[in-house]
FIDRENMAR-747166 format. One line per field, with one value per residue (C-alpha): residue number from 1; residue in three letters; x negated, y negated, z. Coordinates in Angstrom, 2 decimals. Each point is the difference from the previous one (the first is absolute). Layout:
BEGIN
n: NUM	...
res: ALA	...
px: X	...
py: Y	...
pz: Z	...
# end
This chain:
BEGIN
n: 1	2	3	4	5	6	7	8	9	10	11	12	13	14	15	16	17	18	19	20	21	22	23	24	25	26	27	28	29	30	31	32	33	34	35	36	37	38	39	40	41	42	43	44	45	46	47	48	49	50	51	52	53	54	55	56	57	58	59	60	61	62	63	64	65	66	67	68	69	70	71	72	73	74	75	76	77	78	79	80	81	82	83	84	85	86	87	88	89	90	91	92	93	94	95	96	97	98	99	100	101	102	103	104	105	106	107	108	109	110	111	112	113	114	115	116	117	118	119	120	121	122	123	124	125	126	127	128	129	130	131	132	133	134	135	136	137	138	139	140	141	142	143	144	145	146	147	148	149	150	151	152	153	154	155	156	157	158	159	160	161	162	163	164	165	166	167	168	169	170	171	172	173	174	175	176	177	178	179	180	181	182	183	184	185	186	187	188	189	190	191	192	193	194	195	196	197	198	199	200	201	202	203	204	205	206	207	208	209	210	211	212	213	214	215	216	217	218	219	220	221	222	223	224	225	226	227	228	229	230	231	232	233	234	235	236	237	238	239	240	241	242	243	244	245	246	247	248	249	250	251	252	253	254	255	256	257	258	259	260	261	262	263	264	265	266	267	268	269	270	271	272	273	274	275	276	277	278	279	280	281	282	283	284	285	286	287	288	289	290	291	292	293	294	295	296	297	298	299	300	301	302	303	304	305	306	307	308	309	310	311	312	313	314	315	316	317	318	319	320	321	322	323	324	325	326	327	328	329	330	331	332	333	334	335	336	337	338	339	340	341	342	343	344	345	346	347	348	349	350	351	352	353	354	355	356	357	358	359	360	361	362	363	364	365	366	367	368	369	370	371	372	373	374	375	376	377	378	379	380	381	382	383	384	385	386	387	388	389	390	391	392	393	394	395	396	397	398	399	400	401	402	403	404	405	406	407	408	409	410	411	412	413	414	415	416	417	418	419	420	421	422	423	424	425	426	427	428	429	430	431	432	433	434	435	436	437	438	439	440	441	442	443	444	445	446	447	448	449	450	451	452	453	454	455	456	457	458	459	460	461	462	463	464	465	466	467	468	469	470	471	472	473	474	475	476	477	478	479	480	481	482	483
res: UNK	UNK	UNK	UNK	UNK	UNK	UNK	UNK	UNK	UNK	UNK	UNK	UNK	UNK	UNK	UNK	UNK	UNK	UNK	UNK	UNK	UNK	UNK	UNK	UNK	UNK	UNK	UNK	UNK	UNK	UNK	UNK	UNK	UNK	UNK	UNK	UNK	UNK	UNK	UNK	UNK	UNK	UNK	UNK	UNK	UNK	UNK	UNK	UNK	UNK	UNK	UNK	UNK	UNK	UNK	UNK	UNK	UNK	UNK	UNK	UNK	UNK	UNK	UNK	UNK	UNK	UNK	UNK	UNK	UNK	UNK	UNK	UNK	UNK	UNK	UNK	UNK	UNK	UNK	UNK	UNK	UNK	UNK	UNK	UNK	UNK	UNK	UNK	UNK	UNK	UNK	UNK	UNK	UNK	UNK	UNK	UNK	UNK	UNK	UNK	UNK	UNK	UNK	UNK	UNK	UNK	UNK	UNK	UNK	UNK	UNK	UNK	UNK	UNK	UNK	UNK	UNK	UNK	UNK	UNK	UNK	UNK	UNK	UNK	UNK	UNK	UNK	UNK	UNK	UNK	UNK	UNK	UNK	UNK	UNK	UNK	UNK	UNK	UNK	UNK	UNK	UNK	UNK	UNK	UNK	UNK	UNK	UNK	UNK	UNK	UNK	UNK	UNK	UNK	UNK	UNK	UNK	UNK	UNK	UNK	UNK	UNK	UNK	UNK	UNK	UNK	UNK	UNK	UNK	UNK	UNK	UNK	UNK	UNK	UNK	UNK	UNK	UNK	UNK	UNK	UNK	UNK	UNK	UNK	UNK	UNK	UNK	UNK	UNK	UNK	UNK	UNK	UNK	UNK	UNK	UNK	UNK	UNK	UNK	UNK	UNK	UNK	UNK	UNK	UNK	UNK	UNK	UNK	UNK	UNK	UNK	UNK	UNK	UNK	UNK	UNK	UNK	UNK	UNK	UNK	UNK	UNK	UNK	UNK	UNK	UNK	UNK	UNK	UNK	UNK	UNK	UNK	UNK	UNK	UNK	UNK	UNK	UNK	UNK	UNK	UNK	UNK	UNK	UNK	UNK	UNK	UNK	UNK	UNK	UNK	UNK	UNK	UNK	UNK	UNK	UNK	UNK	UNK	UNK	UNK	UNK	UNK	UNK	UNK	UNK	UNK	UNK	UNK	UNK	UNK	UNK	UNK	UNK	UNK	UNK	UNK	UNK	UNK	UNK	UNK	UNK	UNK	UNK	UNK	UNK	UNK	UNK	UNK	UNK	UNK	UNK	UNK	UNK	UNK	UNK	UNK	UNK	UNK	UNK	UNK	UNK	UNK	UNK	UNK	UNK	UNK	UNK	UNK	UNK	UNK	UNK	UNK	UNK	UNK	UNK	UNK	UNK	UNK	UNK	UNK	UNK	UNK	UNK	UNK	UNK	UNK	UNK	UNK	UNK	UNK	UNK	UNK	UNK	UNK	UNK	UNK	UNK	UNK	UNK	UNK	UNK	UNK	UNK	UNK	UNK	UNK	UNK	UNK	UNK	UNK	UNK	UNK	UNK	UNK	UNK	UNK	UNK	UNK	UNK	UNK	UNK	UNK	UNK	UNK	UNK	UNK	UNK	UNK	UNK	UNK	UNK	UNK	UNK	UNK	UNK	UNK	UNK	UNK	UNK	UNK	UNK	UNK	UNK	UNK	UNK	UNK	UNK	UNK	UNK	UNK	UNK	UNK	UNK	UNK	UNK	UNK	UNK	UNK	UNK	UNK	UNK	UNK	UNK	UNK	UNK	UNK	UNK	UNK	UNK	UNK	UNK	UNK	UNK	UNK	UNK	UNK	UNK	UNK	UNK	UNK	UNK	UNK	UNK	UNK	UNK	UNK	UNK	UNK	UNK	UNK	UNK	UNK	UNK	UNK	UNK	UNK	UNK	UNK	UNK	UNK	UNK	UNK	UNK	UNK	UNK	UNK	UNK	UNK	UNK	UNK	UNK	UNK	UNK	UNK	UNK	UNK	UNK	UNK	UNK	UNK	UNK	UNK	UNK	UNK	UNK	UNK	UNK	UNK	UNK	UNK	UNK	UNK	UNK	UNK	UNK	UNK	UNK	UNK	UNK	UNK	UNK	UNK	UNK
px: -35.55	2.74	3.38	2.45	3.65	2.13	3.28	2.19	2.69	2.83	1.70	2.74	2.43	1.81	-0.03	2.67	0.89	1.65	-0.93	-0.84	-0.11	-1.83	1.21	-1.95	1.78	-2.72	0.00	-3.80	-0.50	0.08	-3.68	-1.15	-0.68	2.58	-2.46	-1.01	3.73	0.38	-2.48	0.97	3.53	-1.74	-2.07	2.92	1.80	-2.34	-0.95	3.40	0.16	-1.13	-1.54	-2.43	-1.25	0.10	-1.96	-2.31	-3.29	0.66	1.75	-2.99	-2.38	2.10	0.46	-3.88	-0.54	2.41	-0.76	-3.55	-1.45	-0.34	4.18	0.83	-1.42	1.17	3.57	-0.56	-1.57	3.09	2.53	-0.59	-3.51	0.90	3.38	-1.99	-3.53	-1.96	-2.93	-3.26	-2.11	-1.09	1.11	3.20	1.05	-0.86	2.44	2.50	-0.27	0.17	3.11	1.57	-0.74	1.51	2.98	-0.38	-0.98	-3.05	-2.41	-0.50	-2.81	0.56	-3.02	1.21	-0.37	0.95	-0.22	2.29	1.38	-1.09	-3.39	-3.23	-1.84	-3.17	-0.92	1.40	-1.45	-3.48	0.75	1.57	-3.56	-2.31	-0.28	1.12	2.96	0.79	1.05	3.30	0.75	0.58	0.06	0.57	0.98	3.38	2.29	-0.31	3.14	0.82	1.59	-2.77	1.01	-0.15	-0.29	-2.96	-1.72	1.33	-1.56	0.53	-2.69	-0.97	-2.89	-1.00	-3.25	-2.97	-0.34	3.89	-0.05	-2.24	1.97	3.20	-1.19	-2.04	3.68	2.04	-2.75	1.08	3.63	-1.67	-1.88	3.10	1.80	1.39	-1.01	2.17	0.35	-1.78	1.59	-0.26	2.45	-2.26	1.31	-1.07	-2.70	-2.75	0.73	-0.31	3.09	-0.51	-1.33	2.94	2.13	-1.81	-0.24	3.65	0.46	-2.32	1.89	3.00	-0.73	0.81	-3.15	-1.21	0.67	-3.42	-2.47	1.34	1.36	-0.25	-2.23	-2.22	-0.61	-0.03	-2.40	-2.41	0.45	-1.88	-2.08	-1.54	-0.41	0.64	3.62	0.58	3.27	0.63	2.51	-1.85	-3.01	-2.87	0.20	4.07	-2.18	-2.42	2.77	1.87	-3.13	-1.18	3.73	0.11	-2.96	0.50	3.44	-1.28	-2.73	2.73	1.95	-2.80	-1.16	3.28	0.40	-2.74	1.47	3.49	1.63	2.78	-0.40	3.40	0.35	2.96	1.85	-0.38	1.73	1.45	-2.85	-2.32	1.08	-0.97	-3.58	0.65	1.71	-2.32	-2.94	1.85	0.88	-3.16	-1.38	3.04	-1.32	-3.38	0.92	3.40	-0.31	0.98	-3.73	-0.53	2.62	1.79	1.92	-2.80	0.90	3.82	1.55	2.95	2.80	3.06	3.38	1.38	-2.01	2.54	-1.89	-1.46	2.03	-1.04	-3.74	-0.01	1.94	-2.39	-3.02	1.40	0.52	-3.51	-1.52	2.42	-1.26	-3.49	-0.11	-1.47	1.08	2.57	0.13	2.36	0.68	3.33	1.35	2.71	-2.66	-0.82	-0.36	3.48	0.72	-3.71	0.34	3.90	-2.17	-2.35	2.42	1.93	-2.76	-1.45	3.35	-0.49	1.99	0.56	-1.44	2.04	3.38	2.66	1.01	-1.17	3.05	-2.04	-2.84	1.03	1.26	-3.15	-1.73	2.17	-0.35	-4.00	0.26	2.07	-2.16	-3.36	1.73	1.29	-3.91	-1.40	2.40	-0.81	-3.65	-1.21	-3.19	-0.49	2.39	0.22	2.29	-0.52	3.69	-1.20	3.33	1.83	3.25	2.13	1.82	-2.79	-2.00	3.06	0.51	-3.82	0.57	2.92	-0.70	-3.86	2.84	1.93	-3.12	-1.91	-3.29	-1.03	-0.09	-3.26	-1.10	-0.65	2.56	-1.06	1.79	-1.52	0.76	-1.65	-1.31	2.65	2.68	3.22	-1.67	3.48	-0.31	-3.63	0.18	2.99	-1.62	-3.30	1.90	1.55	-3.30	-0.29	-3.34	0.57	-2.55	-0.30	-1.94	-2.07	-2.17	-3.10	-2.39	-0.59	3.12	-1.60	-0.07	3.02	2.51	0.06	0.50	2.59	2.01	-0.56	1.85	2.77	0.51	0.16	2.29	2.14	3.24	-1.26	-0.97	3.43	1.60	-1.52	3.74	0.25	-3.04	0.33	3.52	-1.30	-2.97	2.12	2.46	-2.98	-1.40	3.59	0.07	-2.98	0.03	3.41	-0.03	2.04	-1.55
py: -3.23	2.71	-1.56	1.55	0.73	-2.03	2.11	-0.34	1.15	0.15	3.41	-2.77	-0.11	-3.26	-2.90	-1.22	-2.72	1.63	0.23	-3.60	0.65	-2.37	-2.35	-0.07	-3.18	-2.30	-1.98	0.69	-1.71	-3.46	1.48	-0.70	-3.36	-1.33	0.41	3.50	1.15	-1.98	2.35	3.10	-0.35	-1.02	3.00	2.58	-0.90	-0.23	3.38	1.19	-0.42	3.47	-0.99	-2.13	3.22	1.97	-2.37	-1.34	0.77	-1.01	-3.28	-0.96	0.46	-2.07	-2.76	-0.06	0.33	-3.41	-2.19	1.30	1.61	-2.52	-1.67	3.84	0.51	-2.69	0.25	3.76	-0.37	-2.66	2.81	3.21	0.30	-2.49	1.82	3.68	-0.30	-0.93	-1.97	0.82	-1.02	0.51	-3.35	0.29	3.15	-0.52	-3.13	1.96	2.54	-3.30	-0.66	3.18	0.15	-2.71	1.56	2.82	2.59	1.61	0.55	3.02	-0.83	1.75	0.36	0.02	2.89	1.58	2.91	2.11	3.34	1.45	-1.85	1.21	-2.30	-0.48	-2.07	2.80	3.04	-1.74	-1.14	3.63	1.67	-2.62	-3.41	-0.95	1.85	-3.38	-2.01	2.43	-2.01	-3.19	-0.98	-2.74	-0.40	0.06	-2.50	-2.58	-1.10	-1.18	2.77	2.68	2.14	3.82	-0.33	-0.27	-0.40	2.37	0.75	2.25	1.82	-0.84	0.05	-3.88	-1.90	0.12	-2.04	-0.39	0.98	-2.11	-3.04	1.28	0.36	-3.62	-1.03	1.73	-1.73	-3.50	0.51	1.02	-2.83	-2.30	2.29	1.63	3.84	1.85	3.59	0.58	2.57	0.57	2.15	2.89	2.06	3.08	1.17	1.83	-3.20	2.37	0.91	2.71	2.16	-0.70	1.05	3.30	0.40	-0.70	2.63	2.33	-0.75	0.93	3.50	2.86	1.25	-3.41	-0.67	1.87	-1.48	-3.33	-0.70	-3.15	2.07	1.54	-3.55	-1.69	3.04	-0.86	-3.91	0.76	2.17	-1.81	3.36	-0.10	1.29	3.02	0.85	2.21	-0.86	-3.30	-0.19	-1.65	-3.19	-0.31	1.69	-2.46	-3.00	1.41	0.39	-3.69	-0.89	1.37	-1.27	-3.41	-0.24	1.47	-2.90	-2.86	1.17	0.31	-3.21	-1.36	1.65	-2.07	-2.91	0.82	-0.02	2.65	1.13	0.71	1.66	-0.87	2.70	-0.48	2.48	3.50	1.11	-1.15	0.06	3.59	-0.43	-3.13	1.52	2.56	-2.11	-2.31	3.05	0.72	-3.14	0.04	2.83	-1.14	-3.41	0.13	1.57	-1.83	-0.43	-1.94	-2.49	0.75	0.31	-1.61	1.97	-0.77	1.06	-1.50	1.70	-1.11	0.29	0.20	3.01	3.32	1.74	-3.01	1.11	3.27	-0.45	-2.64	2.06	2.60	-1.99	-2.06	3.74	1.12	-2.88	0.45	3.99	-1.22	-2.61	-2.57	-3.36	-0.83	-3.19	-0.76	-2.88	0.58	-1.67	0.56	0.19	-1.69	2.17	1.27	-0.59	1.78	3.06	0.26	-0.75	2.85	2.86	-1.44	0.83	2.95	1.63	0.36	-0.73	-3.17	-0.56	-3.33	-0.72	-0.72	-3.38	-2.70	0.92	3.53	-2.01	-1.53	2.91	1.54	-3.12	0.09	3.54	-0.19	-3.16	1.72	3.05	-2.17	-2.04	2.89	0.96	-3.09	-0.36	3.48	0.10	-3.89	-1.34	3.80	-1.19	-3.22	-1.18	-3.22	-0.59	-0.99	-1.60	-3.32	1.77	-1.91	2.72	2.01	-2.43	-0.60	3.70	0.45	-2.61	1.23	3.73	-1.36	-1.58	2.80	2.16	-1.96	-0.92	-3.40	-3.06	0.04	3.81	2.71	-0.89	-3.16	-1.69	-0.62	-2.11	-1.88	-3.25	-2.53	2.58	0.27	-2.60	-0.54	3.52	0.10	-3.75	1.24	3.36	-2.10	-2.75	2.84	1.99	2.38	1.35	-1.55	0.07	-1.38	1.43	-2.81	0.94	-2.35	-0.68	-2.04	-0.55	2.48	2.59	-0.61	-0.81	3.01	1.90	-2.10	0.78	3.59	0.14	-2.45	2.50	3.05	-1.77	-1.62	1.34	-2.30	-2.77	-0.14	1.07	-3.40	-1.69	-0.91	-0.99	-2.45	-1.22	-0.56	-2.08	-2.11	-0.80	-1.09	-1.99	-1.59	-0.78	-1.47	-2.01	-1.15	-0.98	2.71	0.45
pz: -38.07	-0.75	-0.21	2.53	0.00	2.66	0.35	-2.81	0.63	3.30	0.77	1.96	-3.06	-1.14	1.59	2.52	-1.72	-3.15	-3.54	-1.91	-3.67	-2.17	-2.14	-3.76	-0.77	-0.90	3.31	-0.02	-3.01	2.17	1.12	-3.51	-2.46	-2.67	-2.47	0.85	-0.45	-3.02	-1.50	1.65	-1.76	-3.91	0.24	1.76	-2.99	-2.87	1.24	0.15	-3.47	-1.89	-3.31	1.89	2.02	-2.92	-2.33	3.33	-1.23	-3.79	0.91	2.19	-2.52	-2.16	2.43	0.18	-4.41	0.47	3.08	0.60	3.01	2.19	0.07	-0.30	2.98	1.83	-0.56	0.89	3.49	0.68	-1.15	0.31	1.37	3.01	0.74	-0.36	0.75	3.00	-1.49	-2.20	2.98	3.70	1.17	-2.10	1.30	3.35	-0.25	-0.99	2.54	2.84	-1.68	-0.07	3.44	1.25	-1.65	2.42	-3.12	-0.02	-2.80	-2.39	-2.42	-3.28	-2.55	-3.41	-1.99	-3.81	-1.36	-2.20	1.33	-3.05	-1.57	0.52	2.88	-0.90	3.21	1.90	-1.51	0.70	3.92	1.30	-0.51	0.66	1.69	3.69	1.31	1.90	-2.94	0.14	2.75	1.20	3.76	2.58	3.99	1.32	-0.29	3.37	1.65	3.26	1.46	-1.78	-2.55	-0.47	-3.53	-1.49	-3.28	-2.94	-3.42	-3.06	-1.84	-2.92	-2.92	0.11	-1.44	2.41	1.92	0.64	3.49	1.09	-1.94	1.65	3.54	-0.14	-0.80	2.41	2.80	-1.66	0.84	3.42	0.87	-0.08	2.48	-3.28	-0.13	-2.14	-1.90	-3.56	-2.26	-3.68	-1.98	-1.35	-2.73	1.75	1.25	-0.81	-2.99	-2.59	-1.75	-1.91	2.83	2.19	-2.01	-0.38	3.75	0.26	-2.63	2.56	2.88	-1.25	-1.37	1.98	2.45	0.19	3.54	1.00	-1.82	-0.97	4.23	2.02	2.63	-2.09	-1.47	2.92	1.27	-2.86	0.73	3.53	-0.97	-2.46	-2.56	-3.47	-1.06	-1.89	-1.44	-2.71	-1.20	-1.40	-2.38	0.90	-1.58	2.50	3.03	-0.20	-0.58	3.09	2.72	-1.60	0.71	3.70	1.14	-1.21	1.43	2.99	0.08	-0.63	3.24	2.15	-1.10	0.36	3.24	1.18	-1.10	1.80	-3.39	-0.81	-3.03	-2.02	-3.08	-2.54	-1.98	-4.02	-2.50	0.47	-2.47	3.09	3.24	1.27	-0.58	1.99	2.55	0.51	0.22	2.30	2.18	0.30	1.18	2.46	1.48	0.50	1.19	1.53	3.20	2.65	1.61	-3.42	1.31	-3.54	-2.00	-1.87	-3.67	-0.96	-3.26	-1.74	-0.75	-2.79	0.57	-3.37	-0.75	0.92	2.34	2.20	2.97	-0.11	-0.28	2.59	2.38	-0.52	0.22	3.38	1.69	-1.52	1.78	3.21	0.16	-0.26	2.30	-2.74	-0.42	-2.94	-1.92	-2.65	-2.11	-1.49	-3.68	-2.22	-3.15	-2.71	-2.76	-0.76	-3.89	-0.96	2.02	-1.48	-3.60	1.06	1.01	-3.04	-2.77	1.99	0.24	3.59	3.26	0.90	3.50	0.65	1.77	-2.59	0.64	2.67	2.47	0.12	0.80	2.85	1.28	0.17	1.03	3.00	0.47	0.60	1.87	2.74	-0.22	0.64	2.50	2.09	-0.01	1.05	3.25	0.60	-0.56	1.15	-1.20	-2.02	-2.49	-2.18	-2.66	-2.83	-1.06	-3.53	-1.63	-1.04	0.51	2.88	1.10	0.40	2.04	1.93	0.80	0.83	2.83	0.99	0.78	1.39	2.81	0.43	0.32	2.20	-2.68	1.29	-2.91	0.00	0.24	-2.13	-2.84	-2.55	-2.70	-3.47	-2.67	-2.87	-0.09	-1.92	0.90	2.17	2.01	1.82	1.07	0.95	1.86	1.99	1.48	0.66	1.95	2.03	1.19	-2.90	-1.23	-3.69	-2.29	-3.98	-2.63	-1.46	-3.23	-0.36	-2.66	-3.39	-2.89	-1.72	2.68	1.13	-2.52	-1.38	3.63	0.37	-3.57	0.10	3.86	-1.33	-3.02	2.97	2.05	-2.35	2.10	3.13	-1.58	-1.92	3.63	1.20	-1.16	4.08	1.21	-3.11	1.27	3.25	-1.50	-1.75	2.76	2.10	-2.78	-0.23	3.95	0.16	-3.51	0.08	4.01	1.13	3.93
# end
């Protein structure tokens, strides 16, 4: 059965009784155990701590050459694993999705993934031509709560081994069967996965006379179709990695579709994001019409980068003029020291803001942009506020009030797992769609997810100074008998 939108959003304006803003001051940490903030604080603080990030892989190698595998391990899943990670198995992560529940959050699986912007993906090169389209994907129902909820499951595309989504949807119906549902997303470097040719269909896209050939109709034309893709501008060898790309993607969405999973797609480096954003324009266009029920294809779009604003604005109106459903997930980004590295050696413009006050500024920007869309455009438009930034998340809530977007509409809240929990506790207990990215998988799988986006967000996690006061003066009241 085809999941349906309920309305989402009131043209009736605030509310009567005046604007309540939230308080992020760790009065929602009485929802959780001593123990589990006891941890929460070692591990906000060890990773706080940069030659630890830095040094992450090397030092748990080390740990291993000198306590062995198996204590290794175990004081790893009781640190950082336990604060990070969801579980290695069904039964574990469908625990944790009861419990994160209870908490009023809601669950956005994460598959673990690696690869290098750079390296040569061997896995990758091999799955874009051949093997199932599906395992790009990874699917499961919507999340189940009392009052029903219009968002359902999300995923991300990405090369995986074979039988991955079958492994990740038997999961996803585990969390189900207690009541839990949930979302499943991995982080995918890009896709098609294979790095090389992106960046040589970036470098296509951006040449002058491009726009015919290489346009999201004409791909999207070829998607339905089902005819091979000619473009001249490519080889062979690139025209047969971008119709292998197409129709795959085009598989994972329909499958998805199916599955009432939207699919979103996160942004990577400058190097790659306009062959990303023309594939994922494409797939909008085939999929986000508004008999689809969409948006079902979102894209992700970073802040820090200079011309966010504009392409979003452009993209929102595109979308507007063509009737199609929008969906955005907006960040700040994560990759702001390599692409200042990049333009640095290249000799090239740099395409960031110049300092995190710019940032902000342009976070802000796009967040009033979207939300003047989604108040004007209902159940067409939908926003993931993706940040760990208070003020932001306070702002969010307080224009949704002033522009009439109910709590539990078209506009979510995102936030890691293990991660300004006194932010993402407080919007749950107030109605807020609030949902945690939790990675699962094995030590080895995940451990070295989990370094490589400490060492991307090093500026949050050493940002965390607060959330770890506000630990601690919990952990004081309760330890020391004060209430």
């Amino acid at each position: 059965m085809l999941w349906t939108c309920r309305v989402l959003y009131s043209p009736a304006g605030p509310s009567a009784r005046g604007w309540q803003p939230l308080r992020f001051d760790g009065a929602a940490f009485h929802l959780k155990g001593t123990g589990e903030l006891m941890r929460a604080l070692l591990v906000l603080r060890l990773c706080a701590w940069p030659p630890l990030v830095t040094h992450g892989l090397a030092l748990q190698a080390w740990s291993r050459r000198l306590l062995g595998s198996r204590l290794s391990g175990a004081l790893l899943r009781a640190s950082v694993y336990g604060q990070f990670v969801a579980g290695e198995t069904g039964e574990e992560v469908k625990d944790r999705v009861q419990q994160l529940q209870r908490l009023g959050l809601r669950p956005l699986l994460a598959v673990p993934t690696e690869e290098e912007p750079d390296s040569a993906v061997k896995t990758g090169q091999r799955g874009l031509v051949r093997g199932e389209p599906q395992r790009h994907a990874a699917v499961c129902g919507p999340v189940k709560r009392p009052c029903g909820d219009p968002w359902p499951g999300w995923a991300h595309p990405h090369a995986a081994e074979d039988n991955g989504t079958d492994q990740h949807l038997a999961l996803c119906k585990r969390g189900q069967d207690g009541g839990g549902g949930g979302q499943l997303s991995t982080r995918p470097p890009s896709a098609p996965p294979i790095i090389p040719f992106q960046k040589e269909l970036t470098s296509r896209v951006r040449r002058p006379g491009a726009s015919v050939e290489l346009s999201p109709e004409r791909l999207a034309e070829a998607m339905d179709s089902g005819k091979d893709l000619q473009v001249s501008c490519l080889n062979a060898e690139q025209n047969r990695h971008l119709w292998a790309s197409l129709s795959r993607l085009h598989c994972v969405v329909q499958h998805a579709r199916t599955q009432h999973v939207r699919l979103l797609v996160d942004a990577e480096y400058t190097s790659l994001n306009p062959a990303l954003s023309l594939l994922v324009a494409a797939l909008a266009l085939r999929w986000n019409s508004p008999g689809e029920g969409g948006p079902w294809v979102w894209n992700t779009y970073q802040a820090y980068l200079k011309d966010t604003h504009e392409q979003l604005r452009r993209d929102a109106e595109a979308a507007d003029r063509s009737g199609l459903a929008f969906g955005v997930k907006l960040v700040r980004g994560a990759y702001l020291e390599k692409e200042r590295e990049v333009a640095r050696v290249q000799r090239t413009e740099d395409p960031t803001q110049p300092d995190y006050e710019a940032t902000s500024q342009s976070y802000s920007r796009c967040l009033e942009l979207m939300l003047t869309h989604v108040s004007r455009r209902g159940p067409l438009c939908h926003l993931m506020v993706a940040s760990h930034n208070e003020e932001s998340v306070r702002h969010a809530t307080k224009r949704m009030w002033e522009l009439g977007i109910p709590l539990d509409g078209p506009v979510c809240f995102g936030q890691l797992l293990g991660m300004c929990d006194h932010v993402s506790l407080a919007l749950g207990q107030a109605g807020y769609a609030v949902y945690k990215s939790i990675p699962y998988g094995s030590l080895e799988e995940v451990i070295p997810y989990l370094i490589r986006r400490a060492q991307e967000n090093r500026s949050v996690l050493q940002g965390a100074r607060r959330e770890q006061e506000l630990l601690s003066q919990e952990l004081r009241r309760r330890l020391l008998g004060g209430g």
